[in-house]
N, C-alpha and C positions, 0 to 999 in steps of 0.2 A: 462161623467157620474160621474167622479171618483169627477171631481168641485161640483158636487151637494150634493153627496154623503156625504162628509167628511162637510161641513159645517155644513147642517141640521141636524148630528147624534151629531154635536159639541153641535150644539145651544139646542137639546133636554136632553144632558146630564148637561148640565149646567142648564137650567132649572129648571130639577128635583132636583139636587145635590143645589142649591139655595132655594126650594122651602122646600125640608128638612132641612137645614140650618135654614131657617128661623121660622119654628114651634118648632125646638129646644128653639129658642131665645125666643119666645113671651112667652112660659111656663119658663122662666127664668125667662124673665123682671115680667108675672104675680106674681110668686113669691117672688121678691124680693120689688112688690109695695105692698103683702099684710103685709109682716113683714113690713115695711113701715109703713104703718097704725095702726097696733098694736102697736107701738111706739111710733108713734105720740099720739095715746088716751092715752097708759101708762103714759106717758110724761105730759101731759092735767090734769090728775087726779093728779097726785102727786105733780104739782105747782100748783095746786088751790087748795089740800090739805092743803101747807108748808105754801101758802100765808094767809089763815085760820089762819091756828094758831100761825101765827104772827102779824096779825091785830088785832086778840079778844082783847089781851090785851091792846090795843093799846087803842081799842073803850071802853071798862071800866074804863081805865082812863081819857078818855073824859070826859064819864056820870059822873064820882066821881066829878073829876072838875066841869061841868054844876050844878051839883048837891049844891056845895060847894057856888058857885056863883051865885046860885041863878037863872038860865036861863035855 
């Protein structure tokens, strides 16, 4: 009895102790994908900000040029 016993009580503890483990995790992992995300779009905004206003000038001196030449 004692062989049946002691496994089945093993395999159910581990289990559960597994299965709370693991809802620990995924409410980690979910949190650490959504700050994730929010840094990726912060990140998005702010280099197609910088890249803005670093091309404007670039294209009014085109147009000055174009302008100049005629085209």
């Amino acid at each position: 009895m004692e062989y049946v016993i002691g496994p089945v009580l093993a395999l159910l503890i581990g289990t559960t102790f597994t299965l709370y483990k693991s809802k620990n995790t995924d409410k980690k992992v979910e949190e650490v994908i959504a700050k994730v995300d929010t840094k990726i779009l912060e990140q998005n905004t702010a280099i197609s900000t910088q890249t803005l206003k670093v091309l404007t000038p670039v294209a009014m001196s085109i147009n000055k040029i174009n302008k100049q030449l005629g085209l």
